[in-house]
TORPA-4810 file (N, C-alpha, C, O; in nm, 3 decimals):
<nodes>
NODE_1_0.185_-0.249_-0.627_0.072_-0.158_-0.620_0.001_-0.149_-0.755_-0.118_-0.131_-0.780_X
NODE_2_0.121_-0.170_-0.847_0.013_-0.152_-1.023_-0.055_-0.233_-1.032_-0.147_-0.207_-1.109_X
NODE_3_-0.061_-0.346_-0.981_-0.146_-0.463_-1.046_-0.289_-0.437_-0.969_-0.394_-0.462_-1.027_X
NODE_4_-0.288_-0.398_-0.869_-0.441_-0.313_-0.767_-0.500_-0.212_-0.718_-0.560_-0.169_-0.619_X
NODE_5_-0.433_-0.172_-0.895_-0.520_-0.035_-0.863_-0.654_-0.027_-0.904_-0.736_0.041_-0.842_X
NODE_6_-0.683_-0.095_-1.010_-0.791_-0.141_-1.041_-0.952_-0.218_-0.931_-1.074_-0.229_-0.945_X
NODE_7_-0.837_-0.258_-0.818_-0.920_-0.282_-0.685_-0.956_-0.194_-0.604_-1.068_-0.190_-0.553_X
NODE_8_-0.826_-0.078_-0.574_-0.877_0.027_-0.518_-0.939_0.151_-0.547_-0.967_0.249_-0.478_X
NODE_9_-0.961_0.110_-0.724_-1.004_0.229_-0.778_-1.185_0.170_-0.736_-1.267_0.254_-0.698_X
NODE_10_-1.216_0.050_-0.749_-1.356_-0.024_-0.695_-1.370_0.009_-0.558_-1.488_0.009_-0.522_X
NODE_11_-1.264_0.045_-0.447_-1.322_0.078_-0.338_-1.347_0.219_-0.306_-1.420_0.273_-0.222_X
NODE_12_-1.270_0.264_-0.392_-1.306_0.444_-0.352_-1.436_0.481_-0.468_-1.470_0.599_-0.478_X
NODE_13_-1.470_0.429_-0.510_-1.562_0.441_-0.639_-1.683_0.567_-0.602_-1.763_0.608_-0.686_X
NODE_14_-1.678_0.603_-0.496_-1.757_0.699_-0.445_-1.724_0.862_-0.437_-1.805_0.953_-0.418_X
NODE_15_-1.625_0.867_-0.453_-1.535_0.975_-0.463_-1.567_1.026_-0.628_-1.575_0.935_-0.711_X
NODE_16_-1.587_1.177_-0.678_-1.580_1.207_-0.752_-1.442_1.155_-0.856_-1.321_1.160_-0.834_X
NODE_17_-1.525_1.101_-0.984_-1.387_1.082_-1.067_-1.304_1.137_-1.056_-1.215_1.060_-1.019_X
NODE_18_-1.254_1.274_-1.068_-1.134_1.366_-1.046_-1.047_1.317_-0.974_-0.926_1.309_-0.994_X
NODE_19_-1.138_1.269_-0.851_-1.055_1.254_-0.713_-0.985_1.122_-0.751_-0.865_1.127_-0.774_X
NODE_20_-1.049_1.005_-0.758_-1.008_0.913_-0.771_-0.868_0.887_-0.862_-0.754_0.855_-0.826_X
NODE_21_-0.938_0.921_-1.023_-0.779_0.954_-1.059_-0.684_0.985_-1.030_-0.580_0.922_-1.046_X
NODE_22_-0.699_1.099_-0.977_-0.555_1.214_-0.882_-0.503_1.097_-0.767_-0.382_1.078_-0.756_X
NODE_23_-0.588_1.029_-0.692_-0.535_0.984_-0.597_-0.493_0.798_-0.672_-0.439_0.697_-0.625_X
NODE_24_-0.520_0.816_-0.733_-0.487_0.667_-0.779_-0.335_0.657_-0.864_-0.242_0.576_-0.870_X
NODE_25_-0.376_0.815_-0.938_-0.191_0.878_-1.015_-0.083_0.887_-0.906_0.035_0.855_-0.922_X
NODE_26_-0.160_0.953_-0.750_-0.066_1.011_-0.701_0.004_0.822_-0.601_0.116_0.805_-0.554_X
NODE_27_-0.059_0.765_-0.602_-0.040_0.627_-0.518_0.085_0.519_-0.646_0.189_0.454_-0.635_X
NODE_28_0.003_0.553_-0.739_0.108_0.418_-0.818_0.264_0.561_-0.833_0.371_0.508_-0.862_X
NODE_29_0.268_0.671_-0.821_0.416_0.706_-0.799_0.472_0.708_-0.675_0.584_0.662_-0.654_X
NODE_30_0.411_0.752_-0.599_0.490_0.753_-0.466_0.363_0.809_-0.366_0.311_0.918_-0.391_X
NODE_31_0.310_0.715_-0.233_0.234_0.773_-0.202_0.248_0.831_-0.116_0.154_0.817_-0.038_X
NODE_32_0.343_0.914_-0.072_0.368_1.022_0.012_0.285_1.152_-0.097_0.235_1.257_-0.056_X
NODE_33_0.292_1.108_-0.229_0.218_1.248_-0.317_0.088_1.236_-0.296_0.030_1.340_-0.329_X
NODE_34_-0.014_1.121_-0.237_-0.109_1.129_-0.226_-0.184_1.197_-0.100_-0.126_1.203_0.009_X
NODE_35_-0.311_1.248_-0.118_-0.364_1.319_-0.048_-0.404_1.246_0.051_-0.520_1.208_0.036_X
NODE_36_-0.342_1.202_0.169_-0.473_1.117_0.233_-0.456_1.163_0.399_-0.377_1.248_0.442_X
NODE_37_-0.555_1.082_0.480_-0.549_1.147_0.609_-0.421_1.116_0.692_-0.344_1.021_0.677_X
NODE_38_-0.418_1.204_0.770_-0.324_1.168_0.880_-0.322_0.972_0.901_-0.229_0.894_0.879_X
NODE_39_-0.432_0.949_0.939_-0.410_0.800_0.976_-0.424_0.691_0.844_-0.434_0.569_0.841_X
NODE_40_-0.420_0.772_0.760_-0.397_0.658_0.586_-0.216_0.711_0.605_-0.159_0.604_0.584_X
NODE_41_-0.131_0.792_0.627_-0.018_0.802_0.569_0.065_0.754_0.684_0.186_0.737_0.681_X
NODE_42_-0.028_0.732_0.799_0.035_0.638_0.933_0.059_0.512_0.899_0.142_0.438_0.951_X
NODE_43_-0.004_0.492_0.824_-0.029_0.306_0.796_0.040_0.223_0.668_0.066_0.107_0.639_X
NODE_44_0.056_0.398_0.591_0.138_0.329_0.433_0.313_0.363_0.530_0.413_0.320_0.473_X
NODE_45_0.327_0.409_0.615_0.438_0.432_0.629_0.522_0.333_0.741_0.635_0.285_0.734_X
NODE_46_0.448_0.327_0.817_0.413_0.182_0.864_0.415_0.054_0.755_0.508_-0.021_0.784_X
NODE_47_0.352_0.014_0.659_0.385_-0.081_0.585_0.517_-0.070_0.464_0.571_-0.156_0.394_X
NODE_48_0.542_0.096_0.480_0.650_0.067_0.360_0.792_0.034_0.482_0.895_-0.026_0.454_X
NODE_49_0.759_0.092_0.612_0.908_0.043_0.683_0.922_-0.129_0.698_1.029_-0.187_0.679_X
NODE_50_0.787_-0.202_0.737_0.739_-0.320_0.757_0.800_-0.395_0.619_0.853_-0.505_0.635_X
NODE_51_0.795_-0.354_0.521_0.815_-0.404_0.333_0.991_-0.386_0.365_1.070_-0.475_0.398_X
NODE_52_1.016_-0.255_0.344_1.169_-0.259_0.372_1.246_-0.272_0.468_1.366_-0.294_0.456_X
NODE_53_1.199_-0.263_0.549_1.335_-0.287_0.665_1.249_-0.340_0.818_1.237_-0.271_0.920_X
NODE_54_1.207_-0.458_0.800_1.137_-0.509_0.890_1.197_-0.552_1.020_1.129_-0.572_1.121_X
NODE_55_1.313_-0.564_1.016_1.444_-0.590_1.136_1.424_-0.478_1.204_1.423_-0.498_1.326_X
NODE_56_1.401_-0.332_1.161_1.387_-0.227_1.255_1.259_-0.184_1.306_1.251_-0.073_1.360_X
NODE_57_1.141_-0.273_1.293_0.994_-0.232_1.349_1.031_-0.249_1.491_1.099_-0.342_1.534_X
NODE_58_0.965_-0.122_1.584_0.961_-0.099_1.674_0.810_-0.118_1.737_0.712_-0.148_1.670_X
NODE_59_0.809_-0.096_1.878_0.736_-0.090_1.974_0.680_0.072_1.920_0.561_0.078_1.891_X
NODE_60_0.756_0.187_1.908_0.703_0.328_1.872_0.630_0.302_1.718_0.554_0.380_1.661_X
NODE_61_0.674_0.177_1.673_0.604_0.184_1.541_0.444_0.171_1.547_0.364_0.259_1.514_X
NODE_62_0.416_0.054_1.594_0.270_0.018_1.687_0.226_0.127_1.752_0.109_0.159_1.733_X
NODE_63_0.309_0.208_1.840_0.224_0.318_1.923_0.153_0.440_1.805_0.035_0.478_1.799_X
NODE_64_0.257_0.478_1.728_0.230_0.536_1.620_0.126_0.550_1.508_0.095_0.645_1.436_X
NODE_65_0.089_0.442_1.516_-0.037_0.341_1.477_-0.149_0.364_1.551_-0.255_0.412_1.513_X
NODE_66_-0.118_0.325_1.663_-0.258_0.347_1.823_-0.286_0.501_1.848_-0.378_0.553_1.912_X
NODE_67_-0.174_0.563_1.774_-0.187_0.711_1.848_-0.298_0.768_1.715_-0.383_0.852_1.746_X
NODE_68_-0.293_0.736_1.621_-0.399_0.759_1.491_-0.506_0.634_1.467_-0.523_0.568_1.364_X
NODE_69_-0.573_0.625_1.599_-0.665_0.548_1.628_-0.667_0.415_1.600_-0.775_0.376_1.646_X
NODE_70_-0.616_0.332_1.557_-0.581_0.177_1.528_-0.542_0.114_1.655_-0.447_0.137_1.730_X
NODE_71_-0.686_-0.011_1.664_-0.664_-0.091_1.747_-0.568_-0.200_1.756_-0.495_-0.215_1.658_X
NODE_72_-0.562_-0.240_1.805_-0.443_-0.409_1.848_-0.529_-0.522_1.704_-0.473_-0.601_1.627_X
NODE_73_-0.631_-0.496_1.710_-0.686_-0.592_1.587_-0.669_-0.545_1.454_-0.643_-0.630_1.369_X
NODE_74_-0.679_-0.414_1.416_-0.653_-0.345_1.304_-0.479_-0.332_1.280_-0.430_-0.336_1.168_X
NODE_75_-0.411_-0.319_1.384_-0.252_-0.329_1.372_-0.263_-0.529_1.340_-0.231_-0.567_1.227_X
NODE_76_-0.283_-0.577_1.387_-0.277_-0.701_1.337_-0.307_-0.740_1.197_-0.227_-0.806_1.131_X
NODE_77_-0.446_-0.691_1.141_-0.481_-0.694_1.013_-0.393_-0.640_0.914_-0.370_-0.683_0.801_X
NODE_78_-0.347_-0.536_0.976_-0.236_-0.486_0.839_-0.107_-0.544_0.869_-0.035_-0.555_0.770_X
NODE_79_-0.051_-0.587_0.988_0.049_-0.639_0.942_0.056_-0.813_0.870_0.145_-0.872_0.810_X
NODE_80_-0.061_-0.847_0.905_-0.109_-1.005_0.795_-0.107_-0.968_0.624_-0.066_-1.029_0.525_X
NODE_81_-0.173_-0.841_0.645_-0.188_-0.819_0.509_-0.064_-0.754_0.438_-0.031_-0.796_0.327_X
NODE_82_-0.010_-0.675_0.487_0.123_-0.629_0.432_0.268_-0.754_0.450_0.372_-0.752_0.384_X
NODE_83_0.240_-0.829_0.533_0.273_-0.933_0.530_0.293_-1.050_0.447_0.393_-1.122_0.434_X
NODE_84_0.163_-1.057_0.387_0.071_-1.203_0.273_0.151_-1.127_0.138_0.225_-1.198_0.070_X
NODE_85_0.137_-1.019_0.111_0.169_-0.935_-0.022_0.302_-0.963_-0.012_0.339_-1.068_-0.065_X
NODE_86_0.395_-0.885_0.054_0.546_-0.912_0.041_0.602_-1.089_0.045_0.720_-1.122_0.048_X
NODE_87_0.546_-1.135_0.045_0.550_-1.291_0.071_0.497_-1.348_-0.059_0.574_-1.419_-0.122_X
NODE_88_0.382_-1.327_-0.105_0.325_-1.347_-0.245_0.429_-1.270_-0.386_0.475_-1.326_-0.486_X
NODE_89_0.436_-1.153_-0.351_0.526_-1.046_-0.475_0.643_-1.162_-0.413_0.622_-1.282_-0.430_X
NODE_90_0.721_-1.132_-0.368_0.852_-1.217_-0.360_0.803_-1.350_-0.432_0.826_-1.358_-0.552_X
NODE_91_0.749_-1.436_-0.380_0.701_-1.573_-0.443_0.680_-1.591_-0.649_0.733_-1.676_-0.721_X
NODE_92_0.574_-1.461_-0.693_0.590_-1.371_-0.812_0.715_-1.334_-0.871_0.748_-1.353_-0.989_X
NODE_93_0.774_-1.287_-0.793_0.891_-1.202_-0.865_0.997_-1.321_-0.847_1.106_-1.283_-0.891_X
NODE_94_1.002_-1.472_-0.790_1.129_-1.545_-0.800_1.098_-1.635_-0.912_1.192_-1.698_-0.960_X
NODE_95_0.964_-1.651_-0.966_0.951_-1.728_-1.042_0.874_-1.713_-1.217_0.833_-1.790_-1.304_X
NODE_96_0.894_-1.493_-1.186_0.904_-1.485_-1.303_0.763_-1.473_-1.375_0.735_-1.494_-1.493_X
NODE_97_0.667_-1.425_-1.247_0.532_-1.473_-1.291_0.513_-1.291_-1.394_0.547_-1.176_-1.364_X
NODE_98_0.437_-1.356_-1.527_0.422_-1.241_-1.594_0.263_-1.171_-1.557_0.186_-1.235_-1.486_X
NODE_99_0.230_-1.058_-1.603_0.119_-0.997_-1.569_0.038_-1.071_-1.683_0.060_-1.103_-1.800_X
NODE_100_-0.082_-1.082_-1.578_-0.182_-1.072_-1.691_-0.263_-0.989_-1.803_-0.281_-0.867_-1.797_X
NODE_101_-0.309_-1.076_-1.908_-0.299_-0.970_-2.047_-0.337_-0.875_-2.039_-0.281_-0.782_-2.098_X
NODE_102_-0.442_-0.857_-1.968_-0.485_-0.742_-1.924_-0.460_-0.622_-1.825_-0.542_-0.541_-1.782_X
NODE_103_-0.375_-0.629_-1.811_-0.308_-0.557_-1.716_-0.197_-0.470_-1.784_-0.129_-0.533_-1.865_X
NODE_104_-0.167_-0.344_-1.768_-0.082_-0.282_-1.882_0.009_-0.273_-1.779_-0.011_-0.281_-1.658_X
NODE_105_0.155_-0.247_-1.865_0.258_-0.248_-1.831_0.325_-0.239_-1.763_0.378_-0.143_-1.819_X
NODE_106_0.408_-0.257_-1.640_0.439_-0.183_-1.500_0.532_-0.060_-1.578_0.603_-0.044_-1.677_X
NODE_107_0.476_0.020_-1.452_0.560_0.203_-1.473_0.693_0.206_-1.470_0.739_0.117_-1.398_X
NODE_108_0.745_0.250_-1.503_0.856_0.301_-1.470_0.892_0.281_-1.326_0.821_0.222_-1.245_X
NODE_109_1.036_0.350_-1.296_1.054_0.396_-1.140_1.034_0.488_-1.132_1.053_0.552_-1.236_X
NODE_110_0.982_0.571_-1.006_0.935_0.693_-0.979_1.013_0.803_-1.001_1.129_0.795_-0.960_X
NODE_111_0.975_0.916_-1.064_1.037_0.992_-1.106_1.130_1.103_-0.984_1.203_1.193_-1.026_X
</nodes>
C-alpha cells in the first residue's frame, strides 16, 4: 500500500486536503481506521481475506459484495486486480526488488 499512496492521493485529489491526509494516514496503518463507506470497507475486506487466506473465499464472500451494490463485472475487476498485486508484491518481495529513490521508507508495522 506505501508505494501507492501517492496514486491514491491523485485520485481523491478532490477532497479537501485535511481529508485526504487523514484518510491516506488512516489507510497506510490499518484501513479498518479509515473513514470510508459501507461498500469501500466491503471490498478492502474482501481483498484483505482474498490477500490472506484465499483457500477460504466463499460464495457469501461475493454475495457480500453484491449486497453493497457490486456487479459480477466489478467483483471480477477487483478480484484481477487484487489478484495482479499479490502476484507482482510476491514476485518484488522474492527477488529483493528495492524501492525507488524516491519513495521514502516503508513504515513500520502497525501499531
Amino acid at each position: 500500500m506505501h508505494a501507492h499512496l501517492e496514486d491514491l492521493r491523485a485520485e481523491i485529489s478532490d477532497l479537501p486536503t485535511g481529508d485526504v491526509e487523514r484518510l491516506l494516514g488512516a489507510l497506510a496503518r490499518d484501513w479498518r481506521l479509515a473513514q470510508l463507506t459501507p461498500a469501500d470497507r466491503a471490498l478492502c475486506s474482501y481483498a484483505q481475506k482474498l490477500t490472506l487466506e484465499p483457500a477460504r473465499m466463499s460464495r457469501e464472500d461475493v454475495e457480500g459484495l453484491r449486497e453493497h451494490g457490486f456487479d459480477d463485472g466489478a467483483i471480477h475487476d477487483a478480484i484481477q486486480v487484487v489478484g495482479y498485486f499479490n502476484y507482482i508484491n510476491r514476485v518484488a518481495d522474492a527477488v529483493h526488488v528495492d524501492l525507488e529513490p524516491e519513495m521514502p521508507p516503508y513504515p513500520g508495522p502497525p501499531a
